[in-house]
Backbone bond lengths (Angstrom), bond angles and torsions (degrees), N, CA, C in turn:
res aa  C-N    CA-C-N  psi(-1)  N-CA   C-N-CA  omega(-1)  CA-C   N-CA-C  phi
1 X - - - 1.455 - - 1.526 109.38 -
2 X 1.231 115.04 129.59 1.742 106.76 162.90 1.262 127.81 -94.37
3 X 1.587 122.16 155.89 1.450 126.17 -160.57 1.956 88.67 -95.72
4 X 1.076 109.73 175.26 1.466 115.49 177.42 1.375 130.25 -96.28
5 X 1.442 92.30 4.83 1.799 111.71 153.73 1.578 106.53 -61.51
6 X 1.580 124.08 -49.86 1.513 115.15 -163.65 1.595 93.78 -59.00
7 X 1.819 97.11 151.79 1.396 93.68 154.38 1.532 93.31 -137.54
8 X 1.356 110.54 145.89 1.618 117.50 161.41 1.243 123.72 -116.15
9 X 1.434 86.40 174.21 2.072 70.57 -168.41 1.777 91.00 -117.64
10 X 1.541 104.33 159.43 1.193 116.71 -172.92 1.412 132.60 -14.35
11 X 1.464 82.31 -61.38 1.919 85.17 170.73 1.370 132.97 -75.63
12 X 1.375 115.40 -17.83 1.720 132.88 155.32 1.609 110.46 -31.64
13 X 1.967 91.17 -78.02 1.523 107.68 -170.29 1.658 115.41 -58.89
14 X 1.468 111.54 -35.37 1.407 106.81 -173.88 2.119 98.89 -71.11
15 X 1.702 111.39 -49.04 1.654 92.07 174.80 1.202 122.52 -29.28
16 X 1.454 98.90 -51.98 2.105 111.01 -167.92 1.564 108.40 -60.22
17 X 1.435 103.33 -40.22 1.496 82.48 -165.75 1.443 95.15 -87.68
18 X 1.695 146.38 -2.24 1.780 138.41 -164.17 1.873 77.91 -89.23
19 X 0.913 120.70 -6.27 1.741 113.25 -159.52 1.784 95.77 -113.48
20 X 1.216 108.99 -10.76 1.746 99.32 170.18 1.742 103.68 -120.93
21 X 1.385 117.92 -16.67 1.560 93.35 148.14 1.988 120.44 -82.84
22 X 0.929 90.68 -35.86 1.532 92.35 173.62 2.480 105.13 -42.18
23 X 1.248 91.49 -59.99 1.614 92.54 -175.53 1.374 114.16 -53.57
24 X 1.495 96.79 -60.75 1.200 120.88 -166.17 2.419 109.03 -58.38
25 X 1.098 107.55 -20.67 1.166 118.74 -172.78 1.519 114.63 -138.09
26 X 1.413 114.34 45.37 1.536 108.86 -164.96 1.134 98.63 -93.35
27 X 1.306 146.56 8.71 1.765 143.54 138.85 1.329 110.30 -137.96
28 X 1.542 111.61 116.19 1.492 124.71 -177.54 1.584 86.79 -121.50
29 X 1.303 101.98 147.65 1.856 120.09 153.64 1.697 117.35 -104.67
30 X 0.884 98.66 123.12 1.766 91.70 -174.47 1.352 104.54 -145.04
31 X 1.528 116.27 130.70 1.607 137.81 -161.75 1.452 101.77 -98.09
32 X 1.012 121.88 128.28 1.632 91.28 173.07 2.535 73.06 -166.37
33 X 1.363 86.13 -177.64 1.523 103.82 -174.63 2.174 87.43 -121.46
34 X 1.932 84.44 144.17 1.755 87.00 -169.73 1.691 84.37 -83.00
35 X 1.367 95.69 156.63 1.839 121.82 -166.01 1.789 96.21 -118.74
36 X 1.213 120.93 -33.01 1.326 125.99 175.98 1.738 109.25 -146.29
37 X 1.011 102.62 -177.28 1.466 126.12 174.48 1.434 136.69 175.04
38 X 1.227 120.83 119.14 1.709 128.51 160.05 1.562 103.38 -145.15
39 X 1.955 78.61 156.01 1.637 105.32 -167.19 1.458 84.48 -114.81
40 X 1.583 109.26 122.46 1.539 111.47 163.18 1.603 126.36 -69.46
41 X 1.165 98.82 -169.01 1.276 99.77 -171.17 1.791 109.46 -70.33
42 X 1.371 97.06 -34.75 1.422 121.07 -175.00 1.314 105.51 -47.24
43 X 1.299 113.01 -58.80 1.773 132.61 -177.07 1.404 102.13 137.82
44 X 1.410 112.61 1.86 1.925 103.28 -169.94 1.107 103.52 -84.79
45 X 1.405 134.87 149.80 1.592 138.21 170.75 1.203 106.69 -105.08
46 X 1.460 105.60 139.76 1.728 110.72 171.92 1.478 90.20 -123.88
47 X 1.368 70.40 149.77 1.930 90.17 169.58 1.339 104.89 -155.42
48 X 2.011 108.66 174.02 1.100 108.66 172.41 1.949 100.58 -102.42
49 X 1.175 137.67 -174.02 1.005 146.71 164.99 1.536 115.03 -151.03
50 X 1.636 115.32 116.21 1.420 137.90 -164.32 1.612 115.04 -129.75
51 X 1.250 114.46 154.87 1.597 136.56 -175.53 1.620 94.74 -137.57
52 X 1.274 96.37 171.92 1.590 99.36 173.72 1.307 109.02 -48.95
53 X 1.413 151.98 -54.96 1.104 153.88 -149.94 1.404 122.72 -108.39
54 X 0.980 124.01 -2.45 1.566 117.99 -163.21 1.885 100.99 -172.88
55 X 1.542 102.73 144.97 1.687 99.48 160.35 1.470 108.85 -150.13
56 X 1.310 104.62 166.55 1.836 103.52 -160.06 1.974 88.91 -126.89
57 X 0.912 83.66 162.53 2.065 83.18 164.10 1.290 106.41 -117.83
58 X 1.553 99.99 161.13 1.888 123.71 -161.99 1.110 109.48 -138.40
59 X 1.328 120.77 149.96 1.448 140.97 -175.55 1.574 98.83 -138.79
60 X 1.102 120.68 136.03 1.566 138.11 164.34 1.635 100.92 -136.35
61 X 0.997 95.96 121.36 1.525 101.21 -160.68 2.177 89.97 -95.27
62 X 1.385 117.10 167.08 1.278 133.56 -164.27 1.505 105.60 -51.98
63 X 1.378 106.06 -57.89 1.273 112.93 175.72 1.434 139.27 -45.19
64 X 1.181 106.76 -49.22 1.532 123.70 151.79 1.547 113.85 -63.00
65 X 1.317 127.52 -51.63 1.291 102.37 -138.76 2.021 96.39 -84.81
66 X 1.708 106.66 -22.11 1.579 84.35 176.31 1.529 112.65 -59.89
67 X 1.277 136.01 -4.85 1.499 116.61 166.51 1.645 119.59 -71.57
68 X 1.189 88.64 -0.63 2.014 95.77 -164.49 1.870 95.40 -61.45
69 X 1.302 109.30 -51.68 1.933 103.39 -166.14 1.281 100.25 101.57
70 X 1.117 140.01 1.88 1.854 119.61 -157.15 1.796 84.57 -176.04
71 X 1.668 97.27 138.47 1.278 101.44 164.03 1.069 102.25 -114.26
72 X 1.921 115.52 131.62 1.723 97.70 -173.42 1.322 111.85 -90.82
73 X 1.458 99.94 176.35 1.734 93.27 173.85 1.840 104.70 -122.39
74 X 0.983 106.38 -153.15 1.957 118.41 -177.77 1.157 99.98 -93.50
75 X 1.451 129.97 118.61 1.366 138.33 -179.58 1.727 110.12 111.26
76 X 1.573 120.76 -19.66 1.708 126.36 170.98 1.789 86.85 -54.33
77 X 1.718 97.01 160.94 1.130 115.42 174.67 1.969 83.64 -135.45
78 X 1.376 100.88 115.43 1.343 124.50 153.08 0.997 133.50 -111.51
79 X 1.406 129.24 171.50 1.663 154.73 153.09 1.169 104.33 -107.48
80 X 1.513 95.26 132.47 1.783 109.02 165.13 1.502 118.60 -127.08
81 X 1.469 129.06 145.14 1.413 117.45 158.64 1.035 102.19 -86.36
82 X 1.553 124.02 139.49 1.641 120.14 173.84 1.255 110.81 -150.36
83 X 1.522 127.60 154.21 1.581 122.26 164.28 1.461 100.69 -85.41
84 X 1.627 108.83 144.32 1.443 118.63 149.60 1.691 122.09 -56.87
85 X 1.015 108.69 150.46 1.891 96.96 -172.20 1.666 91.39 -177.16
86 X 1.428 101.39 130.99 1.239 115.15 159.44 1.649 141.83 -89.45
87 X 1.303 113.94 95.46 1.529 117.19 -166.16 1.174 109.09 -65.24
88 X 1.759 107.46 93.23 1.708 115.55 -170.23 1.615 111.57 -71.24
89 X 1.434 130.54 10.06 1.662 106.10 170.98 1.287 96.11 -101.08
90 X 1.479 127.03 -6.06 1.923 117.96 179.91 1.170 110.90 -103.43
91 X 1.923 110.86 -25.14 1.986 113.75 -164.42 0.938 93.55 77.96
92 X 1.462 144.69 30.02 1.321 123.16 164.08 1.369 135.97 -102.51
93 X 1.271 142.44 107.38 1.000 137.39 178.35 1.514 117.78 -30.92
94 X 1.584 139.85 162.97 0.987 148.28 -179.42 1.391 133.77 152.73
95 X 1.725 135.35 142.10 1.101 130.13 -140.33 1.353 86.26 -107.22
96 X 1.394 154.08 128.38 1.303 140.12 25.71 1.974 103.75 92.43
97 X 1.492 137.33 44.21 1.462 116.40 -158.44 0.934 127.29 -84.00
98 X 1.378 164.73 126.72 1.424 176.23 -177.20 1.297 95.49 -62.45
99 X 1.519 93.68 -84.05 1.599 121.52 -147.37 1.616 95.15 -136.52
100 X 1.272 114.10 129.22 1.078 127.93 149.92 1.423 135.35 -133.40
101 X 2.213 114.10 128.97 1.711 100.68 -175.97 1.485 109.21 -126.66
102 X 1.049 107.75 -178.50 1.417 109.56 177.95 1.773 115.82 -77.76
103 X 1.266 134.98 135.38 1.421 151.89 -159.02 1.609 108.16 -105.17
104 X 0.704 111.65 169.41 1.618 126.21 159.28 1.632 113.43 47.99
């Protein structure tokens, strides 16, 4: 735990905390329907992933995702295994994808 004497500086606090969702969540399953989508140039797909209430953003990076079989589009309802991970130059939260299939 830290006392409120430490101070860190931006890029400190964001490592610490991409390194305790990273532990703390190093295989999540999460259902959700894709809300967006693009495939970069790279081959990685980002997306968002949403439920009625809430949506997180996703990365399936090239390597993984040609095992997927299916390119999804906006409106698929998937499952993904993913790590939690914090993308420290935006602060943004985001899942990290393994594996992703089609749901429902």
């Amino acid at each position: 735990m830290f006392d409120l004497k430490t101070v860190f500086t931006v890029t400190q606090f964001a490592r610490h905390l991409n390194e305790q969702f990273r532990n703390q969540f190093s295989a999540v399953r999460v259902q959700g329907e894709i809300a967006s989508f693009t495939k970069a140039s790279s081959g990685h797909w980002y997306f968002g992933l949403k439920d009625d209430n809430a949506q997180i953003k996703a990365v399936m990076f090239r390597a993984r995702n040609v095992l997927a079989g299916f390119s999804p589009v906006v409106g698929d309802k998937v499952e993904v295994l993913a790590q939690l991970a914090l993308y420290e130059q935006r602060g943004e939260l985001q899942l990290i994808v393994d594996v992703v299939k089609k749901s429902g």
